[in-house]
C-alpha positions as CSV (number, residue, x, y, z in Angstrom):
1,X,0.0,0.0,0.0
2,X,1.6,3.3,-1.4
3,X,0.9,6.6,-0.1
4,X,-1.4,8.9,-1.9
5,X,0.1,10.9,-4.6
6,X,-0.5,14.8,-4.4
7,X,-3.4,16.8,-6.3
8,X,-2.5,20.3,-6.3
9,X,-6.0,21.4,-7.1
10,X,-8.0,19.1,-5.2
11,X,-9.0,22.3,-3.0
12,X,-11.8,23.4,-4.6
13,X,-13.4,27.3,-4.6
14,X,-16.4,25.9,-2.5
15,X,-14.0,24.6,0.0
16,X,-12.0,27.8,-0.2
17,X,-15.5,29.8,1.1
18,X,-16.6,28.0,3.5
19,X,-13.6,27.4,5.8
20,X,-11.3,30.2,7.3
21,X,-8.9,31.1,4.3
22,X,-12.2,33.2,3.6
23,X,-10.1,36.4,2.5
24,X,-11.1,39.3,2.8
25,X,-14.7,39.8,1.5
26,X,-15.9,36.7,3.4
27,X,-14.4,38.1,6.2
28,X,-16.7,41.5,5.7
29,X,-19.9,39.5,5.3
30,X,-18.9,37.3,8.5
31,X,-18.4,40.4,10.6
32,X,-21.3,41.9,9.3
33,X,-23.5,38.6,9.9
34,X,-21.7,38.9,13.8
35,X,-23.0,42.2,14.1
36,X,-26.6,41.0,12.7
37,X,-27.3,37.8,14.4
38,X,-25.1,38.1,17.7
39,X,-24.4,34.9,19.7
40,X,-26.3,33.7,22.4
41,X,-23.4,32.7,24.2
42,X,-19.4,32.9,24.5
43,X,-18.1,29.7,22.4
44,X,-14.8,29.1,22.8
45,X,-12.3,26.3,21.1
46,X,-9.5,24.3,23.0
47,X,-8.0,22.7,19.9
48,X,-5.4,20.4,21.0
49,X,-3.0,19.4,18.0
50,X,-1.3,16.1,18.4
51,X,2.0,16.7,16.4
52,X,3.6,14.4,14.2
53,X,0.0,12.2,13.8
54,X,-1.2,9.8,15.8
55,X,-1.5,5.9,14.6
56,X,-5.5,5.5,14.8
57,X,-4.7,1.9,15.0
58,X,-3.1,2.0,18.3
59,X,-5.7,5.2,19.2
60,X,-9.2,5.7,18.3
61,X,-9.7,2.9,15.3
62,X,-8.2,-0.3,16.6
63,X,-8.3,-3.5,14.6
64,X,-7.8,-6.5,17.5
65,X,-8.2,-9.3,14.7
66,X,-5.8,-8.0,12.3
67,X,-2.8,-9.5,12.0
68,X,0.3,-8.6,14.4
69,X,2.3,-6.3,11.3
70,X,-1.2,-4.2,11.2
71,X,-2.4,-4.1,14.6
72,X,0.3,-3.6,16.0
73,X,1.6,-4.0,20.1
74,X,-2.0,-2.8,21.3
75,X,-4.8,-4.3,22.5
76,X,-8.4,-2.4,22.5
77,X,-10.7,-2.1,25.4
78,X,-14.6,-1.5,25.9
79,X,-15.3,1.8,26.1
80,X,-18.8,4.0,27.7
81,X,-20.0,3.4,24.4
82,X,-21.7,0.2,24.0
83,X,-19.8,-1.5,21.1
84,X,-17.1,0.7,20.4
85,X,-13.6,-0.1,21.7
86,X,-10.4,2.2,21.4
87,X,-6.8,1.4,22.1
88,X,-5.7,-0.1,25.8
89,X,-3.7,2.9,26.0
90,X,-6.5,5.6,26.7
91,X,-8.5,4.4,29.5
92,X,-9.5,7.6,30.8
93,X,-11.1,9.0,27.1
94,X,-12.8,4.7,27.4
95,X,-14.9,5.8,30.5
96,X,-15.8,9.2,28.7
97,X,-16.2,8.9,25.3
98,X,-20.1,8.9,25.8
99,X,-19.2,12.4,26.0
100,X,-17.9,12.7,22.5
101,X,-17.6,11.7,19.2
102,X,-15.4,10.1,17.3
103,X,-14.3,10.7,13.8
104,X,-12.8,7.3,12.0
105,X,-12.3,8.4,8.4
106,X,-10.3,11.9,8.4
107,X,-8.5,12.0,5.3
108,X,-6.9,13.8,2.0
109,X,-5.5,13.3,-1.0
110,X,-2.4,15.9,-0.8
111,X,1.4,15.5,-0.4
112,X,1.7,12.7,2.6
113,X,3.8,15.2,4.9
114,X,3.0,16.9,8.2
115,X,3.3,20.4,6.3
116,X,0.2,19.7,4.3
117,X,-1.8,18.5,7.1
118,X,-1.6,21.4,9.0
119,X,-2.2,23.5,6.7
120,X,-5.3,21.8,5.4
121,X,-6.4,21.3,9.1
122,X,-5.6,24.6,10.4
123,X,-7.1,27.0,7.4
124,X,-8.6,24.6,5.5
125,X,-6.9,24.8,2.3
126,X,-2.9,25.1,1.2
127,X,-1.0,27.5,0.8
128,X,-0.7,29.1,-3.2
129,X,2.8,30.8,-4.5
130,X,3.5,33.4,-1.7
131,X,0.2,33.7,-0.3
132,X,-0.9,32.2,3.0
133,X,-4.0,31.4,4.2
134,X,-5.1,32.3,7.9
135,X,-5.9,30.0,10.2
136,X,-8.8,29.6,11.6
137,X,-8.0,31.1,15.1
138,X,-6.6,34.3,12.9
139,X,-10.4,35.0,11.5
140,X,-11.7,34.6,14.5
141,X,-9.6,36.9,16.4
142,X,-10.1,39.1,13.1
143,X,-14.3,39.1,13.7
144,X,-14.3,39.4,17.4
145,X,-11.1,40.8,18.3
146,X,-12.4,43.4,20.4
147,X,-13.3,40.9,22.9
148,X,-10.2,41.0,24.5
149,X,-7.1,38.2,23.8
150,X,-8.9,36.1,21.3
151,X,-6.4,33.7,19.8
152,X,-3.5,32.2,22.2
153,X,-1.1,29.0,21.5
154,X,0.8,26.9,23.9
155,X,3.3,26.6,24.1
156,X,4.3,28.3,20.5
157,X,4.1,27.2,17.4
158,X,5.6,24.1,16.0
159,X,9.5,25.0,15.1
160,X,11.1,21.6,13.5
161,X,8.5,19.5,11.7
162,X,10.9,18.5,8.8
163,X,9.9,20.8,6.0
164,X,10.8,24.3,6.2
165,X,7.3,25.8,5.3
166,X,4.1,27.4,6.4
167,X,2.3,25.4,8.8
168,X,-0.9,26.9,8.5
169,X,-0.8,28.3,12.7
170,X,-0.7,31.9,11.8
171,X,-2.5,34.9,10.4
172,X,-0.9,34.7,7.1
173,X,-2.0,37.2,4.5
174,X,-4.2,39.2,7.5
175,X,-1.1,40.0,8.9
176,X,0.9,39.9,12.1
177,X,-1.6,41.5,14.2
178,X,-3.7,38.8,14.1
179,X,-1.2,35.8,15.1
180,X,-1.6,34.4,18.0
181,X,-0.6,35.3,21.4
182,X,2.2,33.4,23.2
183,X,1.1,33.5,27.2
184,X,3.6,33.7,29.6
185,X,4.0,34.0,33.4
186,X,0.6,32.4,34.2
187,X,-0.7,31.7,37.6
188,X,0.3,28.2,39.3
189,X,-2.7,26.2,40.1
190,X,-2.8,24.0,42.9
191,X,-1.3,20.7,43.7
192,X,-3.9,18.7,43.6
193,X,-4.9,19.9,39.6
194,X,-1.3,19.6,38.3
195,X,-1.3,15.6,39.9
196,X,-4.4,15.2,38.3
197,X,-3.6,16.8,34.3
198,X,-0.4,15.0,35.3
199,X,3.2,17.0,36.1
200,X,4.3,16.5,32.7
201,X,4.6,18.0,29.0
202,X,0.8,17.2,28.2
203,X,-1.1,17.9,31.2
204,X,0.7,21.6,31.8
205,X,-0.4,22.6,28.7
206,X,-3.8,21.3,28.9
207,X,-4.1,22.7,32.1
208,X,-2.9,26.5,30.5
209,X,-4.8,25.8,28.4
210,X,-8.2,25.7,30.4
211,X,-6.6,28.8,32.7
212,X,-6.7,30.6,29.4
213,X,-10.4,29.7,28.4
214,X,-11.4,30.5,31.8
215,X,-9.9,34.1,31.6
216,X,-11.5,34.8,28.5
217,X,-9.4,33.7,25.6
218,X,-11.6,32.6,22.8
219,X,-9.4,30.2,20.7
220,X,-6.4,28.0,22.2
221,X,-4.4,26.0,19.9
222,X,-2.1,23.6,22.0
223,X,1.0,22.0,20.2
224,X,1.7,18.9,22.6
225,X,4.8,18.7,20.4
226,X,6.4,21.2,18.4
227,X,9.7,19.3,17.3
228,X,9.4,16.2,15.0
229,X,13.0,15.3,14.2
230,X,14.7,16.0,17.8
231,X,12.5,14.6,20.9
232,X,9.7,12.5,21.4
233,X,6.6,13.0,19.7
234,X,3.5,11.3,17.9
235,X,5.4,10.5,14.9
236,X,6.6,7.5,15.3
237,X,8.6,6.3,12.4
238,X,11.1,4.3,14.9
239,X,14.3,5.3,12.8
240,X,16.8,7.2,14.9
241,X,18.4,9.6,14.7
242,X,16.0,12.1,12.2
243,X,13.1,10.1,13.7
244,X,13.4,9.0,17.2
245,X,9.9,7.8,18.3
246,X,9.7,4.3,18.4
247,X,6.0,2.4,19.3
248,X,7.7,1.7,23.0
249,X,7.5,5.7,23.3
250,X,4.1,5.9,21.9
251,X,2.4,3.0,24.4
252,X,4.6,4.0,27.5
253,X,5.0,7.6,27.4
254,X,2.8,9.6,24.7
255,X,-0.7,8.0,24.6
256,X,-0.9,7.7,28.6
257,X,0.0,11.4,29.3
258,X,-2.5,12.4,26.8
259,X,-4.8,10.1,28.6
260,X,-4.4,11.7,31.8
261,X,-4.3,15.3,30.7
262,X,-7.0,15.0,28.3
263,X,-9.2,13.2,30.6
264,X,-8.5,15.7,33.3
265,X,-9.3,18.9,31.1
266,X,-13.0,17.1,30.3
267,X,-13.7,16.9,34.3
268,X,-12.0,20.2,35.2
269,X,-14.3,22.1,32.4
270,X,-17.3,20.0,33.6
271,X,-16.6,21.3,37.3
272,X,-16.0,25.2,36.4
273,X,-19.5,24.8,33.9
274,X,-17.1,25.6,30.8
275,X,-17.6,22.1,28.8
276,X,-21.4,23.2,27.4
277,X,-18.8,26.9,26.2
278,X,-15.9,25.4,24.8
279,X,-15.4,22.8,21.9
280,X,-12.5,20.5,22.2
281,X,-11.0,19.0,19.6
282,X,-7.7,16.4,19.7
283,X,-6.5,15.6,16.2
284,X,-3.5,14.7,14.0
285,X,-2.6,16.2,10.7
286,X,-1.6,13.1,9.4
287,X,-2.5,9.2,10.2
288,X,0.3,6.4,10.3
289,X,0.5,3.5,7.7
290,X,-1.6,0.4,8.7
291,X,1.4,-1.8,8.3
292,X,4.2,-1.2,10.8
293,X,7.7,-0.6,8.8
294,X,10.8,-2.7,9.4
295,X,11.9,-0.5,12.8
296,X,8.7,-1.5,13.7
297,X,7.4,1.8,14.0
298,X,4.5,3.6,11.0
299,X,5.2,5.6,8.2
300,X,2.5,8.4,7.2
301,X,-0.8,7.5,5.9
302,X,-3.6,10.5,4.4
303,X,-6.0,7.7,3.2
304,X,-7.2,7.3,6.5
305,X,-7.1,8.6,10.6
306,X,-9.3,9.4,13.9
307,X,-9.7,12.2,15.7
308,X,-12.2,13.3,19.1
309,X,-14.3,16.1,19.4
310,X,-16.2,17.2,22.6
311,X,-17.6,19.7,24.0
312,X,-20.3,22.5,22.5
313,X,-22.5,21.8,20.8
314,X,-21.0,18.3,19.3
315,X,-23.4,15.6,19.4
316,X,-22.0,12.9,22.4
317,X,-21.4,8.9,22.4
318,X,-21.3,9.1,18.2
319,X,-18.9,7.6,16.1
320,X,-18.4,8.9,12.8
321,X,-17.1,7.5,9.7
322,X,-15.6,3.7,9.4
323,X,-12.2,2.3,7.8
324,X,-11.5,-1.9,6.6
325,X,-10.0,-4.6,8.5
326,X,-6.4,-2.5,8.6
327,X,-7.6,0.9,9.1
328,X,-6.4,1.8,6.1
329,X,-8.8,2.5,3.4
330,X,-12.7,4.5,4.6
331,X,-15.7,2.5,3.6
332,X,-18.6,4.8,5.6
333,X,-18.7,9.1,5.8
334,X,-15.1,10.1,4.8
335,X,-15.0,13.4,6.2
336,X,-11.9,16.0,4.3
337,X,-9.3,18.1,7.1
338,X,-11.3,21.1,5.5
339,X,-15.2,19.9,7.0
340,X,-13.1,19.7,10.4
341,X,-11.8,23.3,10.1
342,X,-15.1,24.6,8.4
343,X,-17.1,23.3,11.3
344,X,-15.1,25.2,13.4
């Protein structure tokens, strides 16, 4: 099974209107429709992007009948849906995901490298020449701006992902103004929250990332990893040195502190009355090949990946979408990186 080869014009101009590389007309009329129609509520978006794309086979899509080479050194577990199992290695997202949905069949048909993901998943269409598209935390902080500190991202933005071009995480052609803000020097919570997001990478940022929300920060993009080629992260390739992440990093470090932090951030926004404000959302930009490579680690895939969305507004205990027998091709609802943004 090959990677999919690129098609440069597969973003069509439908697409290009309905998702946040808008420009700047569609920006008037979505300001104006703001000032027309205003919302009934603060909405607010915790989007938590899981660098380097996470396998869905040993995350959200698990195959427990495939062969070993395909499902690799996972088993799955029952979850609070009835029927639906996930990976061993999220226990804490099992006992919730009745308050979620789960999306089986993200996908598209561009170059198979992180680059493209993100910015297909971030402004919902790639970059052209020398223009860049905004992402979609930029139009927002564009239309309601005056609301105070709109768009933030922990810890910055993604610095080594192998590729030296635009990732899609800024305001691009809008211009500096709108990028987002970098937080700094932000109040320590207590003791007994940091044990519970857990006192490492994932769950301080998840944690900031609800101290921001609280505060009145409208968007908050979280990059649990920002370098792909140096330290530990969700690409696991397994081939040191240019890729270190090998499937023992993945079941032993990665997926259990995203457990624990993600996990915790559901409660903690259930307890302060922010979940029914704020949409989460945990995705890749990129899924993993359904057959593990010779390091015994997964090379990218676009044919195919999961993500989890929560929160406001998003229909709970849903699964959406459905690969084969190796997670590797969609046979139910494939659903483009542009619909994610666009529903944003």
């Amino acid at each position: 099974m090959n990677p999919p080869t690129p098609h440069p014009d597969s973003v069509s101009r439908r697409d290009f209107l309905r998702v946040g590389g808008m420009g700047v007309v569609g920006l008037k009329l979505a300001e104006k429709a703001r000032d027309m129609h205003p919302a009934p509520k603060p909405r607010n978006c915790i989007f938590i992007q899981l660098a380097g794309g996470p396998s869905q086979l040993e995350t959200f899509d698990p195959k427990p009948d495939a062969p070993r080479e395909i499902r690799g050194p996972l088993r799955s577990i029952q979850t609070s849906i009835p029927s639906i199992a996930i990976s061993e290695s999220l226990p804490g997202i099992a006992q919730r995901l009745d308050q979620m949905t789960v999306i089986r069949s993200l996908h598209h048909e561009d170059a198979p490298i992180h680059e493209t993901g993100l910015q297909l998943l971030h402004t919902g269409r790639l970059s052209r020449g020398n223009v860049r598209y905004p992402s979609f935390g930029s139009v927002i902080k564009r239309i309601y701006g005056e609301e105070g500190e709109s768009f933030a991202m922990l810890p910055g933005p993604l610095i080594n992902t192998g590729v030296n071009t635009w990732c899609g995480q800024g305001a691009g052609f809008l211009g500096e103004e709108f990028d987002p803000v970098i937080p700094s020097n932000l109040p320590e919570e207590r003791e007994h929250l940091q044990v519970a997001y857990g006192q490492h990478r994932a769950g301080e940022l998840l944690l900031q990332a609800r101290q921001l929300i609280e505060r009145g920060t409208r968007v908050v993009v979280v990059n649990l990893y920002d370098d792909l080629l140096d330290k530990t992260s969700w690409d696991a390739h397994a081939q040191p040195p240019h890729s270190p992440t090998t499937m023992r990093d993945i079941v032993e470090k990665v997926c259990p502190q995203f457990d624990q932090a993600f996990s915790a951030l559901i409660d903690d926004l259930k307890e302060r009355g922010l979940f029914e404000q704020t949409i989460v959302v945990a995705a890749g930009e990129i899924g993993r090949h359904p057959v593990l490579n010779s390091f015994g680690g997964r090379d990218h895939w676009t044919r195919a990946w999961s993500c989890l969305v929560t929160g406001d507004g998003i229909p709970r205990g849903q699964v959406i979408g459905a690969t084969d027998a190796s997670a590797a091709e969609i046979i139910d609802r494939p659903v483009r990186l542009s619909e994610l943004t666009a529903s944003l």
